[in-house]
DSSP file (Angstrom, degrees, kcal/mol; ACC not computed):
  #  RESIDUE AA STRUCTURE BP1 BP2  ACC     N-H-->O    O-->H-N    N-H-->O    O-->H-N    TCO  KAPPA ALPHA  PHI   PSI    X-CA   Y-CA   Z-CA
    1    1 A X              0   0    0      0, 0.0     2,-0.1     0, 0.0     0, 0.0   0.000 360.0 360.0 360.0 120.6    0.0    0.0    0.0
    2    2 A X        -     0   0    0      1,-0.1     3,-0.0     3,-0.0     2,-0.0  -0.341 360.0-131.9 -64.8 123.5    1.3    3.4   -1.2
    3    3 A X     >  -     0   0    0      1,-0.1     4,-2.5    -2,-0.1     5,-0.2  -0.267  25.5-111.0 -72.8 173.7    1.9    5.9    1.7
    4    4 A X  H  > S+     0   0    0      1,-0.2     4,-2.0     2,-0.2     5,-0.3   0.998 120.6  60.3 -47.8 -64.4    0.3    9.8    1.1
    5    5 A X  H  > S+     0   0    0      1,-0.2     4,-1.0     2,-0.2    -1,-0.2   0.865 105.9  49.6 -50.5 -43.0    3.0   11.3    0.8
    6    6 A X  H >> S+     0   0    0      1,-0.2     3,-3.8     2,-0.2     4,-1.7   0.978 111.8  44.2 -29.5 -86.3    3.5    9.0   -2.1
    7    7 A X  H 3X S+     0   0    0     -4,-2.5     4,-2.8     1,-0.3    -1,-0.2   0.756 110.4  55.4 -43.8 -33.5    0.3    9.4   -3.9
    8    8 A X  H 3< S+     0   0    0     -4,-2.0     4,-0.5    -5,-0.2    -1,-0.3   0.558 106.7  48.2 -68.1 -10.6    0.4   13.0   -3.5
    9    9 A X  H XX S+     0   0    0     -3,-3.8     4,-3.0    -4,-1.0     3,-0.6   0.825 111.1  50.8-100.5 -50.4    3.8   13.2   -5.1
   10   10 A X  H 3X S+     0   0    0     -4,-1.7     4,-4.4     1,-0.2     5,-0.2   0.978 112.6  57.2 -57.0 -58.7    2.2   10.7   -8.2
   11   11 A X  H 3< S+     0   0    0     -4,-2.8     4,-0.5    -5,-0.3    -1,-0.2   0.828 105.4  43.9 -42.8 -44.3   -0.6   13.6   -8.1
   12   12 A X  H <4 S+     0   0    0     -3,-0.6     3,-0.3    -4,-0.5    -1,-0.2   0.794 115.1  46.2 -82.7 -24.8    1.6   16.4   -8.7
   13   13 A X  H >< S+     0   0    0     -4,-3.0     3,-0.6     1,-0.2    -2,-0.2   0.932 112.3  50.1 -81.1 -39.7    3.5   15.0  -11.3
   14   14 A X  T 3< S+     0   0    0     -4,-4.4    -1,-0.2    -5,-0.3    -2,-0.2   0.534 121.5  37.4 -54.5 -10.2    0.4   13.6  -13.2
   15   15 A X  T 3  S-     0   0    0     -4,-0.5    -1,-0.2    -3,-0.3     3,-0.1  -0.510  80.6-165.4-136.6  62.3   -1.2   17.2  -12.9
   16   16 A X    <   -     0   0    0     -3,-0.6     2,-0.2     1,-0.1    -3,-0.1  -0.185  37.0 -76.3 -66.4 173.5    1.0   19.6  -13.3
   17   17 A X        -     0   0    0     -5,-0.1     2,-0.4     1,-0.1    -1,-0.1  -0.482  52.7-112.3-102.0 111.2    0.3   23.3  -12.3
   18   18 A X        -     0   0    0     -2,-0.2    -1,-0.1     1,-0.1    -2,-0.0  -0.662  28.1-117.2 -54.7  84.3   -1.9   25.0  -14.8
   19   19 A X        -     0   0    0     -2,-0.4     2,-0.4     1,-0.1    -1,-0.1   0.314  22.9-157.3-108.3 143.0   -0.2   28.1  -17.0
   20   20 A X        -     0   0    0    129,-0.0     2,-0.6     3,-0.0    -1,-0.1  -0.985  18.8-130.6-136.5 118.0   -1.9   31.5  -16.4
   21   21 A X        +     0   0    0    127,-0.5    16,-0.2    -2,-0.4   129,-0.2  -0.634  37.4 168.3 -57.4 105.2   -1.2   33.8  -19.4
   22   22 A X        +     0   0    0     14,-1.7   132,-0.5    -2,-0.6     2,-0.3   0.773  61.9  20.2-106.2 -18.0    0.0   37.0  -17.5
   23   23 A X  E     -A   36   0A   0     13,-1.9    13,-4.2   130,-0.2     2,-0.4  -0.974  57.5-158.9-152.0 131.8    1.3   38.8  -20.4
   24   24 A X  E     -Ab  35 155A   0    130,-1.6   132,-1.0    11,-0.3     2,-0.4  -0.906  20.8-167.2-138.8 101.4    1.0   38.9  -24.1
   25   25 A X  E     -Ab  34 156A   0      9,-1.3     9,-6.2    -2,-0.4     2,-0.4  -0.742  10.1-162.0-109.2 142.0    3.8   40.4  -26.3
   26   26 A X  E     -Ab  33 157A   0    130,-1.7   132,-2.9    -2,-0.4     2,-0.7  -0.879   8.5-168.4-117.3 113.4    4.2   41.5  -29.7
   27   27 A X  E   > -Ab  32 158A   0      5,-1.6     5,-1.7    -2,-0.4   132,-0.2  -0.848   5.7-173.8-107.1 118.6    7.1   42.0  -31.3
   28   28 A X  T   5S+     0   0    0    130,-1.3     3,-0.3    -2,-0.7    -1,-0.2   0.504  78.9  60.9-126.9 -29.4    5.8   43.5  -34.2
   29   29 A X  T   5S+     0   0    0    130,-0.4    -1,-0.2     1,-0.2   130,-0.1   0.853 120.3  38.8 -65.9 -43.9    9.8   43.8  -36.5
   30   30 A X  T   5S-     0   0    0      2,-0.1    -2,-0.3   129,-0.1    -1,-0.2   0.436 104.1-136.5 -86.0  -3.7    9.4   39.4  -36.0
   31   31 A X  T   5 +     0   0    0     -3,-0.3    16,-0.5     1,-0.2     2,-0.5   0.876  63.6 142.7  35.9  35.9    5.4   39.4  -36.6
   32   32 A X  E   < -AC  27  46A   0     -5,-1.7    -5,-1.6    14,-0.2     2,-0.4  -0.844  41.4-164.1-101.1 139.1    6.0   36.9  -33.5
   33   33 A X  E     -AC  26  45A   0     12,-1.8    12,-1.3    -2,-0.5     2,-0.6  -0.938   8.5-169.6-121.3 135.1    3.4   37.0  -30.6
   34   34 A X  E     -AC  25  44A   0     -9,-6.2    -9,-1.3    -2,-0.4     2,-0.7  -0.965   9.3-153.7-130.2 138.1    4.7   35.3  -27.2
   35   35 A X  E     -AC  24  43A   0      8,-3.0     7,-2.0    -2,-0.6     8,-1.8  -0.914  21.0-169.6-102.4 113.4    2.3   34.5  -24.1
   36   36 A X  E     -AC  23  41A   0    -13,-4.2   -13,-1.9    -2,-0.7   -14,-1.7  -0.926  25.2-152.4-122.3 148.3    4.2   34.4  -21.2
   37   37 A X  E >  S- C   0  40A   0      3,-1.6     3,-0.9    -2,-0.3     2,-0.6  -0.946  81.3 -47.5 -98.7  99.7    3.3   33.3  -17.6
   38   38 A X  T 3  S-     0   0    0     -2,-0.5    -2,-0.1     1,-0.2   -17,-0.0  -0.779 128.4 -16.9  86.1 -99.3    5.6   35.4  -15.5
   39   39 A X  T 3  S+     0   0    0     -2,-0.6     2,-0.3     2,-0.1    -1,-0.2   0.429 114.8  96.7-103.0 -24.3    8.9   34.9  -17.3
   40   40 A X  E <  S-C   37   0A   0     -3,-0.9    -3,-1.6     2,-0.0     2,-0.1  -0.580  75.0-119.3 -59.2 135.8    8.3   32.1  -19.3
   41   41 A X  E     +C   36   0A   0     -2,-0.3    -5,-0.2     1,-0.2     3,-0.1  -0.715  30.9 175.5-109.9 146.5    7.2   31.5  -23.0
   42   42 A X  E     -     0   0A   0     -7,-2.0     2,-0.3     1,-0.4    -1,-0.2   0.405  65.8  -7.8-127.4 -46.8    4.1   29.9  -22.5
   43   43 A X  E     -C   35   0A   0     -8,-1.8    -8,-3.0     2,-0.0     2,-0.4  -0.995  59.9-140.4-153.1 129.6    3.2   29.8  -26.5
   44   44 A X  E     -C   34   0A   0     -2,-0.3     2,-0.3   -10,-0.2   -10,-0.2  -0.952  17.3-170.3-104.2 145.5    4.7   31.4  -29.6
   45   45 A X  E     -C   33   0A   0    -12,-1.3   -12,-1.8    -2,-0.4     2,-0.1  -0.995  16.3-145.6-108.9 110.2    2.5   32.8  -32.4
   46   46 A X  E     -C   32   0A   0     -2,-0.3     2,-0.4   -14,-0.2   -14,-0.2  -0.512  40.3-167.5 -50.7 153.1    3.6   34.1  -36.3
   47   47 A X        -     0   0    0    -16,-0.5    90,-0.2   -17,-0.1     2,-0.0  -0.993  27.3-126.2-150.3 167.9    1.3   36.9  -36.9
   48   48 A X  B     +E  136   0B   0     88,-1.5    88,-0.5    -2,-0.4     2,-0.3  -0.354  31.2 161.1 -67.7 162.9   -0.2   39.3  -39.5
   49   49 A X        -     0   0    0     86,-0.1    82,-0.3    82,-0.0    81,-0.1  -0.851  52.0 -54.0-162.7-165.7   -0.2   42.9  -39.1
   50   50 A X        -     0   0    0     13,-0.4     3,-0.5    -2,-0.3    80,-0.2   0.012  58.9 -99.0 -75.4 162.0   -0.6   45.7  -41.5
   51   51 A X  S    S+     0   0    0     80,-0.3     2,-0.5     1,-0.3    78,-0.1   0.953 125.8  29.7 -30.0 -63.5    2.0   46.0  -45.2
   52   52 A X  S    S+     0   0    0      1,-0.2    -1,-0.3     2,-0.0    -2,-0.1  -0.851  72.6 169.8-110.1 111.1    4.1   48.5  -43.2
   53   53 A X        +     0   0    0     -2,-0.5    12,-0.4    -3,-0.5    -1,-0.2   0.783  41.5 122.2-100.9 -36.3    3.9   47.6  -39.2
   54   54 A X        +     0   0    0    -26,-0.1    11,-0.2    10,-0.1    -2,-0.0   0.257  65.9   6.9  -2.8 137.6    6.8   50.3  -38.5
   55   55 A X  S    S-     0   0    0      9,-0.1    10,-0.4     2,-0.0     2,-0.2   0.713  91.2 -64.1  70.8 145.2    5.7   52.9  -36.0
   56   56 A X        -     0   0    0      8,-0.1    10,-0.3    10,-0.1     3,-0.1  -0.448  51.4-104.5 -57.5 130.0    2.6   53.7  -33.7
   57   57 A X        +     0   0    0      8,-0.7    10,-0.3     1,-0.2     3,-0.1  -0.579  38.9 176.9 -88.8 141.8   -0.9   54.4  -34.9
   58   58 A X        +     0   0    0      1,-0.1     2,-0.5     8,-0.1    -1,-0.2   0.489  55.2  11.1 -93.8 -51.4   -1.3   57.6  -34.6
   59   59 A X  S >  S-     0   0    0     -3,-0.1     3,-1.7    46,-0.1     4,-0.3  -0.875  85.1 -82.5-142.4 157.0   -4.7   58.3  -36.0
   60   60 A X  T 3  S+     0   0    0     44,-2.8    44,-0.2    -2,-0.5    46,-0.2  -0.144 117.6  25.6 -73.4 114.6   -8.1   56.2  -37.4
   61   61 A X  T 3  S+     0   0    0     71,-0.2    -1,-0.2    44,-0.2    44,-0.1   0.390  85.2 106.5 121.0   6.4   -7.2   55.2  -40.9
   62   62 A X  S <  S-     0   0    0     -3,-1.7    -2,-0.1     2,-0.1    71,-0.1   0.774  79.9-132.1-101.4  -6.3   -3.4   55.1  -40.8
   63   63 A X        +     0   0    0     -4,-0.3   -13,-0.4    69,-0.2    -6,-0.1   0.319  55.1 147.8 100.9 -12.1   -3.5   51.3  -40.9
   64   64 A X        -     0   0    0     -5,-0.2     2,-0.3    -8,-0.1    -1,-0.2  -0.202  49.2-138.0 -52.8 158.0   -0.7   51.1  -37.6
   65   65 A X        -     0   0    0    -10,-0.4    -8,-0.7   -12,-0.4     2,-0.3  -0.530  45.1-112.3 -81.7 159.3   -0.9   48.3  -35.1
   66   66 A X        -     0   0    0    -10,-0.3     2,-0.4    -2,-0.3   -10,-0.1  -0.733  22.4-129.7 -80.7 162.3   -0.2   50.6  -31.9
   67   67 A X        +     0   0    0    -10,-0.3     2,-0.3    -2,-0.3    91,-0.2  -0.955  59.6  26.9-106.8 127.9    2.8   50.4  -29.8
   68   68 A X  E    S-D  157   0A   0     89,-1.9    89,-2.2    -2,-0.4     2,-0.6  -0.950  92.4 -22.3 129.4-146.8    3.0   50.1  -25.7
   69   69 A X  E     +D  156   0A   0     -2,-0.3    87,-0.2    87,-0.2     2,-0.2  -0.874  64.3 139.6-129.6 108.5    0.7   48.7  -23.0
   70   70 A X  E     -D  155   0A   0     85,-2.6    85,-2.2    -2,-0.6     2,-0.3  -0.680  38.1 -96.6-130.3-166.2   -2.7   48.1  -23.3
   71   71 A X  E     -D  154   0A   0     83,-0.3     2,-1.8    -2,-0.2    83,-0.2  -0.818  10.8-130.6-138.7 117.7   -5.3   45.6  -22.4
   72   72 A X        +     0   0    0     81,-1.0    80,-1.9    -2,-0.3    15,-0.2  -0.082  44.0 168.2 -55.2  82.4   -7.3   42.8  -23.5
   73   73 A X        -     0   0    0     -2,-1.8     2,-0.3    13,-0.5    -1,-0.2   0.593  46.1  -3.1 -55.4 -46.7  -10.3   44.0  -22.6
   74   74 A X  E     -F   86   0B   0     12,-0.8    12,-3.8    77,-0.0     2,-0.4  -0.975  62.8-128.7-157.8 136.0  -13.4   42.2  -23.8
   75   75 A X  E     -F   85   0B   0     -2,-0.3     2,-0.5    10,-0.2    10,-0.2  -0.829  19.2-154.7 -91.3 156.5  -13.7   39.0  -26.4
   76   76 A X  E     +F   84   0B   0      8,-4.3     8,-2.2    -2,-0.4     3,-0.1  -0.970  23.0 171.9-129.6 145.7  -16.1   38.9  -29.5
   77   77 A X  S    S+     0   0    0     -2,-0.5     6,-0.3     6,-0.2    -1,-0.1   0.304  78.4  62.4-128.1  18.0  -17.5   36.2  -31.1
   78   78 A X  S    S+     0   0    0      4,-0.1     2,-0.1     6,-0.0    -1,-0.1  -0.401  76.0 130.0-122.9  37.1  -19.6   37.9  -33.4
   79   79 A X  S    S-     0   0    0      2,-0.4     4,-0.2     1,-0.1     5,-0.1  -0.445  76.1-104.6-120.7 158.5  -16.7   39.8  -35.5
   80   80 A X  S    S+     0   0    0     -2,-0.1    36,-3.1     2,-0.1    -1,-0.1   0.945 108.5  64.3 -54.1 -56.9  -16.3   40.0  -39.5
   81   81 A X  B    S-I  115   0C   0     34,-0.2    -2,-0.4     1,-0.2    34,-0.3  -0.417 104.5 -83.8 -88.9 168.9  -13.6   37.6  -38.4
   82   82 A X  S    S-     0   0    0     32,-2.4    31,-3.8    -2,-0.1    -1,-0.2  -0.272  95.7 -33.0 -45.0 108.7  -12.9   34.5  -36.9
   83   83 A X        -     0   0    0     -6,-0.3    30,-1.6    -4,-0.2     2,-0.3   0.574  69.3-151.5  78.4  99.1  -13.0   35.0  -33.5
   84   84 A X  E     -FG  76 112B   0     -8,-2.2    -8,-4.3    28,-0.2     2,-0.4  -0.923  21.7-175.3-162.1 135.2  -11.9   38.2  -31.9
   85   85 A X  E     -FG  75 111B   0     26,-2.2    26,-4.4    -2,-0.3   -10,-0.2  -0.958  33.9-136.7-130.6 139.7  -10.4   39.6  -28.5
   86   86 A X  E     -FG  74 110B   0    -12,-3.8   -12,-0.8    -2,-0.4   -13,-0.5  -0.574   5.6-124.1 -96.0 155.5  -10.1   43.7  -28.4
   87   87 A X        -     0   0    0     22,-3.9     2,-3.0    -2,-0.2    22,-0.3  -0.740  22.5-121.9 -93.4 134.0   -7.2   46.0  -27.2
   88   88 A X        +     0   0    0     -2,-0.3     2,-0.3    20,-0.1   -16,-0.1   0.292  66.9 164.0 -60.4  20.0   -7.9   48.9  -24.5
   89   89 A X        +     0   0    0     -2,-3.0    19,-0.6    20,-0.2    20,-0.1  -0.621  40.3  51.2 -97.0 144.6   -6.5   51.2  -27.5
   90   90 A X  S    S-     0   0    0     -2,-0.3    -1,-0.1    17,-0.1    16,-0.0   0.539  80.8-170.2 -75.2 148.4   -6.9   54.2  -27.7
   91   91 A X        -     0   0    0     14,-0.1   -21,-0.0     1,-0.1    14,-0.0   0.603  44.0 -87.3 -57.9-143.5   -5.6   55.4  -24.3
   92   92 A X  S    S+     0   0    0      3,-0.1     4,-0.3     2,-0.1    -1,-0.1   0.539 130.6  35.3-122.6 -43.0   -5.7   58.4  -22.4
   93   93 A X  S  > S+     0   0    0      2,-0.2     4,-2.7     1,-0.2     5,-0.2   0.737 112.0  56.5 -64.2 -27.6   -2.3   59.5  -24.1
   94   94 A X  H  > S+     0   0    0      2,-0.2     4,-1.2     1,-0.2    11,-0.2   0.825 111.4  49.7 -74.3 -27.6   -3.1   57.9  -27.5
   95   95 A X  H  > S+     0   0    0      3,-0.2     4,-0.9     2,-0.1    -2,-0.2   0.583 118.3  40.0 -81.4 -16.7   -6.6   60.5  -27.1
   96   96 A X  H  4 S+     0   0    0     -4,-0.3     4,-0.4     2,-0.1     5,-0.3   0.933 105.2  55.5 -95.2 -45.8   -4.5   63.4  -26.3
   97   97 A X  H >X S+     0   0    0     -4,-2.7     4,-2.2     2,-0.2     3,-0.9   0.954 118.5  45.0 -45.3 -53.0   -1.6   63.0  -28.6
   98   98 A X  H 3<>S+     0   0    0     -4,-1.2     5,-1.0     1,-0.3     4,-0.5   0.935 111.9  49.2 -35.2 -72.8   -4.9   63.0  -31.4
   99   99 A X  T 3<5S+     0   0    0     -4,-0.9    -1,-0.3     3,-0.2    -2,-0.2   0.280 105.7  56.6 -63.5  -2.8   -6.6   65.6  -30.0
  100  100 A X  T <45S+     0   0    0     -3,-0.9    -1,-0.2    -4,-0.4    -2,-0.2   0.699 112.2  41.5 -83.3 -64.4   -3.5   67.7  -29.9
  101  101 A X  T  <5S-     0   0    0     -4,-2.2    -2,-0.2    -5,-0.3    -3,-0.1   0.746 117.9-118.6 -64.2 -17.5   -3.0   67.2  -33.6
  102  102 A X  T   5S+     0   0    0     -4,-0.5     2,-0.3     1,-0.3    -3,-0.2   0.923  80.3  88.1  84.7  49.5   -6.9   67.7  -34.1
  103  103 A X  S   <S-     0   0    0     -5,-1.0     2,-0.8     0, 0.0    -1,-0.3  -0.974  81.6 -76.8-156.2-165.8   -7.8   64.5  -35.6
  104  104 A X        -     0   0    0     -2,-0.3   -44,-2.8   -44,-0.2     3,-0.1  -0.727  15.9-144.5-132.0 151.3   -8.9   61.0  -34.1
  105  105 A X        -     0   0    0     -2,-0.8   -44,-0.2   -46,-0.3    -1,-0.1   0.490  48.4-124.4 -66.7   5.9   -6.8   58.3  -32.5
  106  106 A X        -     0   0    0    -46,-0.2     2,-0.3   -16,-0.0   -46,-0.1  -0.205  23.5-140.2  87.3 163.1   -9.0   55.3  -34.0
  107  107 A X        +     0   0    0      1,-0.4   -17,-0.1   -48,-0.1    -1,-0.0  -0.988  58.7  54.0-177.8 155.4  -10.5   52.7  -32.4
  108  108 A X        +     0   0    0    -19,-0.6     2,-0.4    -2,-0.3    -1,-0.4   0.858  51.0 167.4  85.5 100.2  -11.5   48.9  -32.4
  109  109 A X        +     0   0    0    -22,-0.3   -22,-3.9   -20,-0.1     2,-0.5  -0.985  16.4 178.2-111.2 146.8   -7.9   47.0  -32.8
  110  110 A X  E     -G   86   0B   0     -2,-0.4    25,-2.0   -24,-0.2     2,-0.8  -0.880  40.0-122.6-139.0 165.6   -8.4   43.5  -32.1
  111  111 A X  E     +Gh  85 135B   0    -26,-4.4   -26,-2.2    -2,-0.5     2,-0.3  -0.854  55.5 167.4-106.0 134.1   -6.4   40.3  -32.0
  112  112 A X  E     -Gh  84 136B   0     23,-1.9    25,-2.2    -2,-0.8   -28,-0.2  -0.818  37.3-122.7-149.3 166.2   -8.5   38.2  -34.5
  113  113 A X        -     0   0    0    -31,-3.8    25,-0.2   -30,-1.6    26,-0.2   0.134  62.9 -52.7 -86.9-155.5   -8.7   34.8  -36.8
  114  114 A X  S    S-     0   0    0      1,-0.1   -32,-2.4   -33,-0.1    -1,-0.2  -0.408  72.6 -80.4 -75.3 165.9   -9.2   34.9  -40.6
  115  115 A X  B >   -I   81   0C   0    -34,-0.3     3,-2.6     1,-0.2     4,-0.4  -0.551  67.2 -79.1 -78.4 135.4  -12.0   36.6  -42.0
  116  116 A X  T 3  S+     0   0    0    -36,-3.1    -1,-0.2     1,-0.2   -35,-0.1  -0.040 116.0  15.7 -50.8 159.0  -15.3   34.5  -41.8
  117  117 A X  T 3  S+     0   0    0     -3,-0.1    -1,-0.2     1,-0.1     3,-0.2   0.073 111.3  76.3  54.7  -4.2  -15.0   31.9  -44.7
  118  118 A X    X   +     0   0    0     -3,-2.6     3,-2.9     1,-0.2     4,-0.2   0.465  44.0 115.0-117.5   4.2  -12.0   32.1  -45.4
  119  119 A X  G >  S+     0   0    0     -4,-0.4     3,-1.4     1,-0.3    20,-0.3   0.511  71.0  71.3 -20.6 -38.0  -10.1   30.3  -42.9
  120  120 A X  G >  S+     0   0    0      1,-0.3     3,-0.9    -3,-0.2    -1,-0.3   0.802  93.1  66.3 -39.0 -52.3   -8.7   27.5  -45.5
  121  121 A X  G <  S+     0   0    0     -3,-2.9    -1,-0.3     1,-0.2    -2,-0.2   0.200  70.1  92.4 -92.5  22.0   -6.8   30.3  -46.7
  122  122 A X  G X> S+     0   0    0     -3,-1.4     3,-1.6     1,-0.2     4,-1.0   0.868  73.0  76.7 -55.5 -49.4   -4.3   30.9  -43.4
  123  123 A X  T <4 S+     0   0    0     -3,-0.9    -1,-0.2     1,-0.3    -2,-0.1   0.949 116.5  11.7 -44.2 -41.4   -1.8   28.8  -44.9
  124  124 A X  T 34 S+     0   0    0     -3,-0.2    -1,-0.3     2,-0.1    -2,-0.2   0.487 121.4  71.8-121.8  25.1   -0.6   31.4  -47.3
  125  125 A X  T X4 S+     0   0    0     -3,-1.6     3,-4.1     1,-0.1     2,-0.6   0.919  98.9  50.8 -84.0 -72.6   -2.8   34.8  -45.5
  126  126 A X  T 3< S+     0   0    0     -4,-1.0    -1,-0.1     1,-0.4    -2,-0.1   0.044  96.5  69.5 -99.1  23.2   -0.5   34.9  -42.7
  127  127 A X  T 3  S+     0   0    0     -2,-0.6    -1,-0.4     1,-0.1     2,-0.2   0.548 102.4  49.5 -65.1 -25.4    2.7   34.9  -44.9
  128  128 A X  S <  S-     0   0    0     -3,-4.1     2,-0.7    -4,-0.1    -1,-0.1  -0.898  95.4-115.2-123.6 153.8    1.9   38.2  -45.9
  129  129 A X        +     0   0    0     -2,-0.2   -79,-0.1   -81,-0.2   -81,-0.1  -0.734  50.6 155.4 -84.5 119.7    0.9   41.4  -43.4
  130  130 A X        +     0   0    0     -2,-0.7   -80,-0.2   -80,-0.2     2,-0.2   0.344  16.2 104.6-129.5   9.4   -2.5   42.0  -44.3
  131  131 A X  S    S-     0   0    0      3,-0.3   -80,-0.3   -82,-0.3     5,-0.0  -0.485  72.4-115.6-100.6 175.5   -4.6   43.6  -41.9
  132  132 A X  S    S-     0   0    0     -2,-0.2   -69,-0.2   -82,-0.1   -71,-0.2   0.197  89.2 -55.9-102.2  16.9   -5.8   46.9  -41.5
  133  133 A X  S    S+     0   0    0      1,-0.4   -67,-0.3   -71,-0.1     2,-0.2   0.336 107.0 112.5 118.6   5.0   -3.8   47.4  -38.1
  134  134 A X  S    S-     0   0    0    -25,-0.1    -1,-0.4   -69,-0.1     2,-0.3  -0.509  74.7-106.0 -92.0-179.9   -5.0   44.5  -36.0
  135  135 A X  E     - h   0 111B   0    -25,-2.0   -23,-1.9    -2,-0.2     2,-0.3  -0.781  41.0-158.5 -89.5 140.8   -3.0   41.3  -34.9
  136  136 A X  E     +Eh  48 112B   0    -88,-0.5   -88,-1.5    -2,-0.3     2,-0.3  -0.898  17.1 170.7-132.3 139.7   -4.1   38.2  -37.1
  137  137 A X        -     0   0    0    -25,-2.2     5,-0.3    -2,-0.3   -23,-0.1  -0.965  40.7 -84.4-147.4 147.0   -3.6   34.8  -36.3
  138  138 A X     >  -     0   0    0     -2,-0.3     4,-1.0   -25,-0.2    -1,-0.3   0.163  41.5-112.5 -27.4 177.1   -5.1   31.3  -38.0
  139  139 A X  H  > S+     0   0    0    -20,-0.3     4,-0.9     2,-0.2    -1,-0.2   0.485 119.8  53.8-103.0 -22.5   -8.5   30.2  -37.0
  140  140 A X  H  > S+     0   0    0    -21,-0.2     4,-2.1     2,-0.1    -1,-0.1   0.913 107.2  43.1 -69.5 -51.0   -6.8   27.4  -35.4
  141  141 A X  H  > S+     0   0    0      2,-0.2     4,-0.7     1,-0.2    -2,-0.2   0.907 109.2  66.3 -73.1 -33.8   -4.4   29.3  -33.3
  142  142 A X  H >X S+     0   0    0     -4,-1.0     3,-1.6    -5,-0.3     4,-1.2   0.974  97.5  57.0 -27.2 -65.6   -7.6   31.7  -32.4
  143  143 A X  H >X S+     0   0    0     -4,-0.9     4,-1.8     1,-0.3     3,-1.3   0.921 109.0  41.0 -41.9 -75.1   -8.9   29.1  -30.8
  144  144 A X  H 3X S+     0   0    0     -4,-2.1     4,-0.6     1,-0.3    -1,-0.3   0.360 113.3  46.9 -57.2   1.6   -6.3   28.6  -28.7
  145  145 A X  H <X S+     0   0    0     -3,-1.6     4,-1.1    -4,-0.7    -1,-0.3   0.592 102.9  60.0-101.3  -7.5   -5.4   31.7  -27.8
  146  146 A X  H << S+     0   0    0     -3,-1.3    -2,-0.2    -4,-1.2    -3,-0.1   0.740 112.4  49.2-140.0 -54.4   -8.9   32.7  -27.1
  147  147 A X  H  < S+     0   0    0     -4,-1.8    -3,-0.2    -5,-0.3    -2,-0.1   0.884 118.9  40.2 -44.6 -54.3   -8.3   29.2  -24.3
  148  148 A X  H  < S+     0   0    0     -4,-0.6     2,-0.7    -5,-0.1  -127,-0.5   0.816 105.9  63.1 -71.8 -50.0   -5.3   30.7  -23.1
  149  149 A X     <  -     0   0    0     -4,-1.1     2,-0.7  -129,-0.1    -1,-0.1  -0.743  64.2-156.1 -95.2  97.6   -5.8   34.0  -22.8
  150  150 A X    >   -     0   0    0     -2,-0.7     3,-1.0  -129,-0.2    -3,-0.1  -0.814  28.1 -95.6-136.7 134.9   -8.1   35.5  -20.6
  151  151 A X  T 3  S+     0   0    0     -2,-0.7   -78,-0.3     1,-0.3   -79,-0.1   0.568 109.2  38.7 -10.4 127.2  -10.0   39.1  -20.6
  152  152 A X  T 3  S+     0   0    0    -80,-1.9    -1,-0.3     1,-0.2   -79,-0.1  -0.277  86.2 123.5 100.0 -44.9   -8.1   41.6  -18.4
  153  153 A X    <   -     0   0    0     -3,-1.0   -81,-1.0   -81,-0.2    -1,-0.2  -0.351  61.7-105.0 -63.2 132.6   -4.3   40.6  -19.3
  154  154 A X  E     - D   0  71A   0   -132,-0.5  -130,-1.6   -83,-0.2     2,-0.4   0.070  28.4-167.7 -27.0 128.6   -1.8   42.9  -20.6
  155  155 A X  E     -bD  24  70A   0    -85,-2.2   -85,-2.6  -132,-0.2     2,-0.5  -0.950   4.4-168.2-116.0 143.4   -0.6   43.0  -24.0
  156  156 A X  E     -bD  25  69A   0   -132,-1.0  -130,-1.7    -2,-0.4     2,-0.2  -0.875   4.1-156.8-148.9 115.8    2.3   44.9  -25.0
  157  157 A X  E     +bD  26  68A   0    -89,-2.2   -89,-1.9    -2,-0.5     2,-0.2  -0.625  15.1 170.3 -89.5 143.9    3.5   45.8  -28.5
  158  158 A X  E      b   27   0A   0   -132,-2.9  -130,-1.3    -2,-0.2    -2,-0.0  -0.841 360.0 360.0-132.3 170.4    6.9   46.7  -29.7
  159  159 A X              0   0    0     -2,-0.2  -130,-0.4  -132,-0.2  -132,-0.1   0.208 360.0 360.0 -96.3 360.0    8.6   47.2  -32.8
């Protein structure tokens, strides 16, 4: 007969300690997305972003991903695309910097699958950056980030 302490040791290796997504970076030069729990990469992602991803959106219609520290705020599951979780963007600086320049900072970036129906076509979509300033990922990998990921964690974009 197997003592506790035994069985509790069988327990922790058969169940190991569940990964909590604390942070989700994009480095934007590599189109790489990483989900890290603390200091660990938890999960790597290729991703889409717009033709030229350089530089911060500045204003609605310049096609930018933004750059800096926001938050995944809310999923949709009702989105043109497969699959969708949105970014806290614009800010309170990203609405001032705008309004300083007298125009507006844009709205709705989300991290999102393929555009409904076309999912088939991830294999050669997410070679090329092709979104209109959101983060793109397969309809497969949606799915699993969507698992992973959950409303309220940090994202932070870089170039």
């Amino acid at each position: 007969m197997r003592s506790i302490a035994t069985f509790l040791l069988l327990l922790v290796v058969a169940c190991p300690a569940r990964t909590e997504v604390t942070l989700v970076q994009v480095i934007k030069s590599e189109n790489k997305m990483l989900l890290m729990d603390g200091q660990k990469v938890v999960k790597t992602y290729h991703i889409a972003l717009r033709a030229s991803p350089k530089g911060h959106k500045m204003q609605e219609g310049d096609q930018k991903t933004p750059e800096g520290r926001y938050i995944l705020d809310y999923k949709k599951e009702d989105s043109a695309y497969y699959r969708a979780m949105h970014l806290s963007y614009p800010n309170s600086r990203d609405r001032a910097q705008a309004e300083v320049r007298g125009v507006s900072p844009g709205g709705f970036i989300m991290v999102h699958g393929q555009r409904n129906g076309l999912g088939w076509f991830a294999p050669l979509t997410q070679r090329f950056n092709w979104t209109q300033g959101c983060i793109a990922l397969s309809n497969s990998e949606m799915d699993d980030f969507m698992a992973l990921v959950q409303t309220g964690t940090p994202i932070e974009i870089r170039w």
